[in-house]
C-alpha positions in Angstrom: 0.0 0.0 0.0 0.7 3.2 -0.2 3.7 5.2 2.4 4.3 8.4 3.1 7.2 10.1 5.1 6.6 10.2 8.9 7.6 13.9 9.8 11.3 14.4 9.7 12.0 10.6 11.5 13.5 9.3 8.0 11.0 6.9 8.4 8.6 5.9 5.7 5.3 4.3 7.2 2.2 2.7 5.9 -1.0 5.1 5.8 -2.6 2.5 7.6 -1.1 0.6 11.2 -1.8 -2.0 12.8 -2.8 -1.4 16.8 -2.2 -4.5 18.9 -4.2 -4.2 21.8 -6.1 -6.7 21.3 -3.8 -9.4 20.8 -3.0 -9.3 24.6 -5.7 -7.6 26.4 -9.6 -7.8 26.8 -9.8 -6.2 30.0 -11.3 -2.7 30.6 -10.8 -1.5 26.7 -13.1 0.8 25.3 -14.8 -1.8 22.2 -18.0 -1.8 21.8 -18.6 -5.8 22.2 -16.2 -8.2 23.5 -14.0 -10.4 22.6 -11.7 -13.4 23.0 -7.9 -12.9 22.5 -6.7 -14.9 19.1 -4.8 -18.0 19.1 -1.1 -17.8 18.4 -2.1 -18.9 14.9 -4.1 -16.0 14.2 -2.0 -13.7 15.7 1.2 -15.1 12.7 -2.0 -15.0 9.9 -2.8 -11.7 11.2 0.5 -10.0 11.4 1.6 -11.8 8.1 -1.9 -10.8 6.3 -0.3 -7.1 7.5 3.2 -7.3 5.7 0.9 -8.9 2.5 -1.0 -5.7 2.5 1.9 -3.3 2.9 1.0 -2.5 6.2 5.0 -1.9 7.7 3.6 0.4 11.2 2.9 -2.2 14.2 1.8 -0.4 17.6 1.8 -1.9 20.9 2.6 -0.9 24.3 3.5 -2.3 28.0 -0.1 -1.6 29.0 -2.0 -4.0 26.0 -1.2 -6.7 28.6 0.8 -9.6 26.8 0.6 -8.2 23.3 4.2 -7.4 22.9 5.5 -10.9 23.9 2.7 -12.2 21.5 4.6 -10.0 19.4 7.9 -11.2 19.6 8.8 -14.0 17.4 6.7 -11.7 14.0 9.2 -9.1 14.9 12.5 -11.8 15.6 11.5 -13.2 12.0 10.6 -9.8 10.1 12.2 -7.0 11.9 13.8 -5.6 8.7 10.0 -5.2 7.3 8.5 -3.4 10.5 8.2 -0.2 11.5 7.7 -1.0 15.1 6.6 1.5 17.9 6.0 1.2 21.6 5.0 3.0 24.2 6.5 4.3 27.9 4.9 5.3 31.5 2.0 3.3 31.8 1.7 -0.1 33.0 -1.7 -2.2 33.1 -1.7 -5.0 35.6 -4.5 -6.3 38.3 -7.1 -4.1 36.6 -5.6 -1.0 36.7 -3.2 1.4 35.4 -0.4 2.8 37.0 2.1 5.4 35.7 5.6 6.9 35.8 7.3 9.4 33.8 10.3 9.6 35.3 13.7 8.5 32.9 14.5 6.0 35.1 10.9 3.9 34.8 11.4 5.0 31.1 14.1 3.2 30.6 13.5 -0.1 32.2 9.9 0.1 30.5 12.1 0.0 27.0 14.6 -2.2 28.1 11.4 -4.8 29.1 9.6 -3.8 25.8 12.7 -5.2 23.9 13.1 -8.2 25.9 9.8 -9.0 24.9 10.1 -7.6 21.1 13.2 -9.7 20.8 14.5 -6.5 19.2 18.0 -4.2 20.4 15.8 -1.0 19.0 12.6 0.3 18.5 11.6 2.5 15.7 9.3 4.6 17.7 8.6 5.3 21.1 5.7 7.7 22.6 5.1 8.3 26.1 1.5 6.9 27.1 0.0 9.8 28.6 -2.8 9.5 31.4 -3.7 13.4 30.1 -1.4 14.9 31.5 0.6 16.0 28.8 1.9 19.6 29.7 3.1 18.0 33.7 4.9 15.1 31.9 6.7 17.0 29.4 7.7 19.9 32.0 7.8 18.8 35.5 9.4 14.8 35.2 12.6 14.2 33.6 10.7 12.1 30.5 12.6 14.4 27.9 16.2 13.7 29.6 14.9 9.8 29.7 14.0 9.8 25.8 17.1 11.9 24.7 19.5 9.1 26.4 17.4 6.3 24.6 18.2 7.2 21.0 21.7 8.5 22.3 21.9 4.5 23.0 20.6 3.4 19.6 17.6 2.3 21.7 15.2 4.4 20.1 15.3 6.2 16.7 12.4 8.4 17.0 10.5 10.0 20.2 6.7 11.3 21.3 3.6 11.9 22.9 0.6 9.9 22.6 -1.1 13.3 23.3 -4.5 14.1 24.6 -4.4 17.8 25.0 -3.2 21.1 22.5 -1.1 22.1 24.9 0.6 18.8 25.0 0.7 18.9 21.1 2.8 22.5 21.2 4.9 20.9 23.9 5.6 18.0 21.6 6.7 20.5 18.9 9.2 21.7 20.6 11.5 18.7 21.6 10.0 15.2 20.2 10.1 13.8 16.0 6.2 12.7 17.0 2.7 13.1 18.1 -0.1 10.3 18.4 -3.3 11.5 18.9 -7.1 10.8 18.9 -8.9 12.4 15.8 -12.0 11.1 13.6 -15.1 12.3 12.3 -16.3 12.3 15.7 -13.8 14.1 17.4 -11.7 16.9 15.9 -10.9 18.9 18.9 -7.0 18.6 18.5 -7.3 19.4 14.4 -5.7 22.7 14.6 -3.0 21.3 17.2 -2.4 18.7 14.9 -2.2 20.8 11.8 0.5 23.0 13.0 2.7 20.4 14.9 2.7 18.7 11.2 3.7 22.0 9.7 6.6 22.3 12.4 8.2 19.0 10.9 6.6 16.5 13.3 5.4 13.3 12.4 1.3 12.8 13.5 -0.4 9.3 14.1 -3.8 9.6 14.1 -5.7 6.7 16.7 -9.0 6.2 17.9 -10.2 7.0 14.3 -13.2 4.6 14.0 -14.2 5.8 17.5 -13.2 2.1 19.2 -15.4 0.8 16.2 -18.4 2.9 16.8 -18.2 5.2 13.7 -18.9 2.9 9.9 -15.1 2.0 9.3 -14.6 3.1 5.3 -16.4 6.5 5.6 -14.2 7.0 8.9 -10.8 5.9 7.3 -11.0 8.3 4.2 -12.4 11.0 6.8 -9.4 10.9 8.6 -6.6 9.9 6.0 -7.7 12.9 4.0 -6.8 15.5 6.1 -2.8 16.5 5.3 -1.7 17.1 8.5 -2.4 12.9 9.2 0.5 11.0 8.2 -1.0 7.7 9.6 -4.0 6.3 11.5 -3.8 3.3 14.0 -6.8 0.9 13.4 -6.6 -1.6 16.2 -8.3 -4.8 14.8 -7.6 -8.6 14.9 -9.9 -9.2 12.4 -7.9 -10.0 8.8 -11.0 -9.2 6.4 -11.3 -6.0 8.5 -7.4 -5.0 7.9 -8.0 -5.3 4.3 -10.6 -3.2 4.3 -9.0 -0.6 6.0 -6.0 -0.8 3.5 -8.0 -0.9 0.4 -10.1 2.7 1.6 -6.8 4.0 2.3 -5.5 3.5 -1.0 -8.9 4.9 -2.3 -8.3 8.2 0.4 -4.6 8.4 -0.6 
């Protein structure tokens, strides 16, 4: 499928990526109906239906519970394919989430995430804000924490998986990338978004189908046609779905 360059990263990432949460969580997600975690069969058809499609951007985080062990042999086998990003500072585990910004919880969180990967490096790595966005990026150490992590070759490119404007701005002035809700739905942070993009960042789009409430196709072009979107996140385990996605966002593109 089509690509398109993420910001100035250097990195070149499908218009569509593929969210993993629910290859290891079920718990206290936002999805309309539930559902049971796939087999570790359909997780390999899944994520190799992905590469088929041209789909290079895989998403996960410590908080999706087990998703990026689940993750790890895909990535072990195809890392020169993926475009792989994590997140930092929250943690999911007994029902709830916890969180730490500081570099220190930072850095073990990445050294974990690769563990798990089976990776030395991850492409992309966004702090998993709680909403905070302008006390994490001005009053922890976060920024020292990311710098040191693609100082070590641990990370190439840094963010915030944002929830505010003001945490947008902040973004602009230090991090290669924001991740941030947007959709027909919701277009509060459009104008954030727009002029982070213009600044040179790089802007993943999530939570553009509304968690699967909003009809997917019209809510895929919707978002993938605004310029300031470089990529959206669609979150699915569902193959005939992924296609789906990727064949409206060659239509959008």
């Amino acid at each position: 499928m089509v690509s398109r360059a993420l910001g100035r990263t250097g990195l070149n990432v499908s218009r569509i990526g593929l969210g993993t949460v629910k290859l290891g969580r079920n718990a206290d997600v936002k999805y309309p109906a539930a559902f049971e975690l796939p087999s570790d069969a359909q997780v390999e058809r899944l994520l190799q239906t992905a590469l088929d499609l041209g789909v290079n951007l895989i998403d996960t985080a410590p908080a999706y519970g087990t998703s990026e062990a689940r993750l790890g042999p895909f990535v072990a086998a195809h890392r020169a394919r993926i475009v792989l990003a994590t997140k930092a500072g929250e943690r999911y585990e007994n029902g709830r989430s916890t969180y730490d910004f500081s570099a220190k919880a930072i850095t073990a969180s990445v050294e974990n995430s690769l563990r798990h990967l089976r990776t030395d490096s991850v492409d992309i790595l966004v702090l998993h804000s709680n909403g905070e966005d302008e006390k994490i990026l001005t009053q922890t150490d976060a920024l020292e924490g990311l710098a040191a992590l693609k100082r070590a070759g641990k990370v190439r490119a840094a963010g915030l998986s944002a929830k505010t404007e003001k945490g947008i701005a902040l973004a602009g002035e230090s991090l290669d990338i924001v991740m941030a809700p947007f959709s027909q739905s919701d277009q509060s942070l459009a104008g954030a978004l727009s002029k982070a993009h213009a600044a040179g960042l790089g802007v993943l789009a999530i939570k553009g189908l509304a968690s699967g409430r909003l009809p997917a196709s019209a809510a895929i072009e919707f978002v993938l046609k605004q310029p300031f979107i470089d990529a959206l996140i669609v979150g699915t385990i569902d193959r005939a779905h992924l296609k789906a996605a990727v064949d409206t966002a060659e239509r959008a593109s």
